[in-house]
C-alpha positions as CSV (number, residue, x, y, z in Angstrom):
1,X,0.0,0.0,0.0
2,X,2.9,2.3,1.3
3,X,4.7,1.6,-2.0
4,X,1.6,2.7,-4.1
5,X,1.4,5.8,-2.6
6,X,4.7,6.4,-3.6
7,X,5.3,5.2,-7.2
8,X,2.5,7.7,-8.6
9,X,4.7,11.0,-7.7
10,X,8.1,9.4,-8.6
11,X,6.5,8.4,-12.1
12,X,5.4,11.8,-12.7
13,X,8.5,13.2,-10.9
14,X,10.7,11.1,-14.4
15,X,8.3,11.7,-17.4
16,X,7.8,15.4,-16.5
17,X,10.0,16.9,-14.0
18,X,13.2,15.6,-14.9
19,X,13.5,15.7,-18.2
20,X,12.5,19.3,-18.1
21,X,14.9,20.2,-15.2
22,X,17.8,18.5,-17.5
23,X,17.2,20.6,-20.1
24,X,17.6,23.5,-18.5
25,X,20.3,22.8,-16.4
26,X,22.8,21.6,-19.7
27,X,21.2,24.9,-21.6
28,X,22.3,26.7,-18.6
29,X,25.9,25.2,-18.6
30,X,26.3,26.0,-22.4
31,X,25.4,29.5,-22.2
32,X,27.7,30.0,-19.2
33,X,30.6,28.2,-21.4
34,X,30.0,30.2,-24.5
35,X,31.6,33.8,-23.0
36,X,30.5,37.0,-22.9
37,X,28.3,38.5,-25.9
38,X,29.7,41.6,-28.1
39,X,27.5,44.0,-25.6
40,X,28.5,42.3,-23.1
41,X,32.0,43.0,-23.7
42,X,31.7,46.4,-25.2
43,X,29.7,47.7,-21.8
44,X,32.7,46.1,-19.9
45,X,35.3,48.3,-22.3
46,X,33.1,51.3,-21.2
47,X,33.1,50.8,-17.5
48,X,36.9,50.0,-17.6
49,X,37.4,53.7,-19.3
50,X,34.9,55.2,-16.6
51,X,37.0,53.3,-14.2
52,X,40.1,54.8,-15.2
53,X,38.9,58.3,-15.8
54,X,37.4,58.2,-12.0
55,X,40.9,56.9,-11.0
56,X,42.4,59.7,-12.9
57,X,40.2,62.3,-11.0
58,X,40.5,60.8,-7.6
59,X,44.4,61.0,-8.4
60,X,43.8,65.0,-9.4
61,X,41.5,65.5,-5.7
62,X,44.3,64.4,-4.0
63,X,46.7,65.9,-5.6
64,X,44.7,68.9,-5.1
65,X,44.1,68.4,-1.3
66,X,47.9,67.4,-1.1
67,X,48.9,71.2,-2.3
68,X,45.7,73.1,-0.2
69,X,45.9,70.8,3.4
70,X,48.9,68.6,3.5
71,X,47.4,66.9,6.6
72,X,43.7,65.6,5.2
73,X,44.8,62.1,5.1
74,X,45.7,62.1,9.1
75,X,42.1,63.5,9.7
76,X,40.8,60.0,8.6
């Protein structure tokens, strides 16, 4: 009786949920493996340059704070 009860959801569980969980999963893995896409990788290029020019001005603030208040970084 016990086993009854328990065949019914395990046979519905491998003609419907498996297969479809399978599917996805492997889809899944291949579009990880593939790489990045061309806009992918071009919005990548443009936050690297924002990166740098934001480095670049941080570089010009302190520069800046160096000349005006030598001792700003002992404050912290």
């Amino acid at each position: 009786m016990d086993i009854d009860i328990l065949m019914a959801p395990i046979i519905i569980f491998m003609i419907f949920v498996a297969p479809i969980w399978l599917i996805l999963h492997y889809r899944s893995k291949r579009q990880v493996s593939q790489g990045l896409t061309a806009e992918e990788y071009e919005t990548i290029k443009e936050l690297a340059a924002k990166a740098e020019q934001m480095s670049d001005r941080i570089n010009t603030l302190e520069a800046i704070l160096d000349a005006e208040a030598p001792e700003w970084r002992n404050k912290l």
